[in-house]
C-alpha positions as CSV (number, residue, x, y, z in Angstrom):
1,X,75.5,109.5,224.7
2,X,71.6,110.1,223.8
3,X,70.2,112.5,221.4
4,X,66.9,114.1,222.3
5,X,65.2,115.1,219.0
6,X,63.7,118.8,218.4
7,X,60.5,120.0,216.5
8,X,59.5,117.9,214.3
9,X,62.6,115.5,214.2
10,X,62.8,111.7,215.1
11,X,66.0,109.6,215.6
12,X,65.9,105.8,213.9
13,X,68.0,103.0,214.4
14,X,68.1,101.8,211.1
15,X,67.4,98.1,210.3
16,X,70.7,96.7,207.8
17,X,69.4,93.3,207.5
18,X,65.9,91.3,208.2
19,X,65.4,87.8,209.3
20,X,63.1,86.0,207.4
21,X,60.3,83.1,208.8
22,X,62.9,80.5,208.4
23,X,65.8,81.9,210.6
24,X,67.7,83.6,207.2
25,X,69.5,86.7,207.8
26,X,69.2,88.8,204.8
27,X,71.1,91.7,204.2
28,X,70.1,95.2,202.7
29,X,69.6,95.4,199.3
30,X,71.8,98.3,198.4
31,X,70.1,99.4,194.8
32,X,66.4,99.1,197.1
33,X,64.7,102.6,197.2
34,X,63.7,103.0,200.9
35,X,64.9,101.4,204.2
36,X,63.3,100.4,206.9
37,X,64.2,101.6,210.9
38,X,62.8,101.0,214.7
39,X,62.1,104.6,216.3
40,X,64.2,105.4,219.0
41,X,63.0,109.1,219.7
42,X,61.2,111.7,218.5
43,X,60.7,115.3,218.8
44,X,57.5,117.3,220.7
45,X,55.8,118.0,217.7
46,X,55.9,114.8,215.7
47,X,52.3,113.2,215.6
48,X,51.1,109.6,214.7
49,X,54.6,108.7,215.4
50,X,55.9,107.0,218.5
51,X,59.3,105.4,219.7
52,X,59.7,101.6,219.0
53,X,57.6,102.0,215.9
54,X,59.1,100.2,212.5
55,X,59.0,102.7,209.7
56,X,60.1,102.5,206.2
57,X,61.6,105.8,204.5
58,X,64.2,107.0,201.3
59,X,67.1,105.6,201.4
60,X,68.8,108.7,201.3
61,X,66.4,111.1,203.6
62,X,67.8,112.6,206.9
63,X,71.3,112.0,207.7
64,X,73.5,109.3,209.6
65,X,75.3,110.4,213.1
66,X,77.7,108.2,214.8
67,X,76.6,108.2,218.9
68,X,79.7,107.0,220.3
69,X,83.6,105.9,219.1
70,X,82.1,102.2,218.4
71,X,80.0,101.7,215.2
72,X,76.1,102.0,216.7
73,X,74.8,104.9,213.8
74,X,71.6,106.0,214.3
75,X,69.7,108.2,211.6
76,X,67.7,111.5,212.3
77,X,65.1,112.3,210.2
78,X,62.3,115.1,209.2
79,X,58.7,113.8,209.6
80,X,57.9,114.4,206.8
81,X,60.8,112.0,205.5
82,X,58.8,109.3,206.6
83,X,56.6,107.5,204.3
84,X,54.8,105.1,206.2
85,X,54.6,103.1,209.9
86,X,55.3,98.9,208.9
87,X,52.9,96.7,210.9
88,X,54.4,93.1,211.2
């Protein structure tokens, strides 16, 4: 199952850990403010956005929805939920 994103919404596969330069897998901090998530979709009218971007956004913006009966989650979000696109 796929969800194709409306108006101004975009779908994120959100990022639970990071690997640092040295090969560490670290996960998320729970207390952090904002999370960080690859762009999997977005909707017609989202601008300055595009899919496979790496965006960092409240921790607590949009909500979670579970795609199929194993545990992939993605997150949909409002753009405006978004606070900035992470160049690495």
């Amino acid at each position: 199952m796929t969800l194709e994103p409306l108006d101004d919404w975009i779908v994120v596969e959100p990022l639970d850990e990071t690997e640092t330069a040295a090969g560490l897998i670290v996960p998320v901090n729970e207390a952090a403010q904002t999370r960080t998530a690859i762009v999997a979709s977005v909707g017609p009218e989202v601008e300055g956005i595009e899919p496979g971007d790496k965006i960092l956004f409240a921790r607590d913006a949009g909500f979670e929805v579970r795609l199929t009966r194993a545990a992939h989650r993605v997150r949909v979000l409002r753009r405006e939920e978004v606070v900035a696109r992470i160049h690495d």
